[in-house]
N, C-alpha and C positions, 0 to 999 in steps of 0.2 A: 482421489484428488490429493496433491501433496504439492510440496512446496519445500526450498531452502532457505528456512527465516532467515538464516544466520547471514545472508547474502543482503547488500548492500544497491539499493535503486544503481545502479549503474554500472555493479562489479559483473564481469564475464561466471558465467557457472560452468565452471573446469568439468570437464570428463571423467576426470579420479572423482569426484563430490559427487557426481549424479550416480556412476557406477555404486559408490557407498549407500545411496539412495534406495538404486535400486534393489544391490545385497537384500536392505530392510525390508523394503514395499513386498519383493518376492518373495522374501523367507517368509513373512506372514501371511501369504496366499493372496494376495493383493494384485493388481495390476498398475500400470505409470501411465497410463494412456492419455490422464490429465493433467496439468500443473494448476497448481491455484491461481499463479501469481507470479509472472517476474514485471518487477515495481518498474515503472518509467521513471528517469532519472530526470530532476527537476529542470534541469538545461535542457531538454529537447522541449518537457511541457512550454518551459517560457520560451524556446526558442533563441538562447542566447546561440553565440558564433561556437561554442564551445560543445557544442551539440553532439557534431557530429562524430566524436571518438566515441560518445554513448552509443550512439543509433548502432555505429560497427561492434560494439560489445551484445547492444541487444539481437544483431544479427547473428552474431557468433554463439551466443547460447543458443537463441532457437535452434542453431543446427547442430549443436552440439544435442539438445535436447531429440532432437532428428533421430540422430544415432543410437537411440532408446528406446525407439517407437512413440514417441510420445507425440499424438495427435492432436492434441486441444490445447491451447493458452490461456488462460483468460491473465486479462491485466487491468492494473488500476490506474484510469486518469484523472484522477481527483486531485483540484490544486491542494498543496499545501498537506493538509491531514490525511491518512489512509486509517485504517481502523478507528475511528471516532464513533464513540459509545460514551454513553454512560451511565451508564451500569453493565461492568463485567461478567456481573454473578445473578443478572434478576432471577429471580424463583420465578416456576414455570408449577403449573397445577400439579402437576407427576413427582412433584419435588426436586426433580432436576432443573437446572439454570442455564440462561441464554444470553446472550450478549445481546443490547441492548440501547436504544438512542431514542433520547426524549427531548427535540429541538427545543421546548419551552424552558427545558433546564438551565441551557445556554443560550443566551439572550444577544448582547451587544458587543462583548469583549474577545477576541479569541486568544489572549493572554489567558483570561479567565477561564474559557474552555479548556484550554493546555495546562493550564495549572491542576486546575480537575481531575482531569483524567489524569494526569501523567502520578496525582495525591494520590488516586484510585485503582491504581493497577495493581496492587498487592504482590508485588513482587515478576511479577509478568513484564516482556519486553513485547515491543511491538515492531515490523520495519518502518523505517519511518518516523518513527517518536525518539530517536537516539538523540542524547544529548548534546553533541556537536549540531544536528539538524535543529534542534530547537532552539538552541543560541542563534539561529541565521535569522529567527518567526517574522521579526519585521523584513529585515531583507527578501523573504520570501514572498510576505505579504504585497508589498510592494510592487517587486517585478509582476507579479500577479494583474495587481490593478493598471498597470502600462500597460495592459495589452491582450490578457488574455479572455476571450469569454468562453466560461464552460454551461454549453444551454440545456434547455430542458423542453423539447419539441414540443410538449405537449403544454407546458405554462408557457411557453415564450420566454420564461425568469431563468438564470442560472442560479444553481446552489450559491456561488461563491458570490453573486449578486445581493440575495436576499440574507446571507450571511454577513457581510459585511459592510454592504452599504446602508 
């Protein structure tokens, strides 16, 4: 499974980038067959009118992705935060560390949550946590609350319900 951090929720993923990709993936003995993650760009989650220039970008990777073999997507529809942890580094019995999310840690604030993690990344970037994307927090918070529900079938509650309201 791999991925193009460096790519931006909404940016097209060029043919030259994935080819450099795969250079890597196949010289290590590897295969592309998965992506991790190309991010949904916040305007389609909210459904503003400005949507649809993403939705054609996120068409055009996947079939750019196409031309690779690459059969699986997975993507992230999580309002607002993608990688939300915290703790980057928990210790694991084996000595090695996991990334990690302790809902009790972060309580009422998601200023306070963002402040957190963004203190705790030790030098680590994340999609999604970019500093221009964090200046929007309330604006995004916001369009959020107009309108979106993200559910959870099995409580009937959304995350973004029980998180902020």
């Amino acid at each position: 499974m791999w991925a193009l951090h460096d790519k931006q929720a909404g940016e097209v993923w060029e043919v030259d980038e994935i080819e450099e990709a795969r250079r890597q993936i196949e010289g290590a003995g590897f295969h592309m067959e998965v992506v991790e993650s190309v991010n949904v760009h916040d305007e389609i989650k909210i459904g503003l009118p400005t949507r649809d220039q993403y939705i054609e970008n996120y068409k055009t990777t996947l079939c750019n992705l196409a031309k690779f073999g690459v059969k699986v997507v997975t993507y992230n529809f999580m309002p607002i935060f993608d990688w939300t942890r915290t703790d980057l580094f928990h210790p694991l019995e084996d000595g090695s560390t996991a990334l990690f999310y302790e809902k009790d840690r972060i309580q009422d604030d998601y200023k306070e949550m963002a402040d957190y993690i963004l203190n705790n990344l030790h030098g680590m970037t994340f999609p999604g946590w970019e500093p221009e994307r964090m200046a929007k927090l309330d604006e995004l918070f916001e369009a959020y609350r107009l309108g979106l529900h993200m559910g959870n079938p099995e409580s009937g509650a959304s995350w973004f319900e029980e998180f902020i309201i």
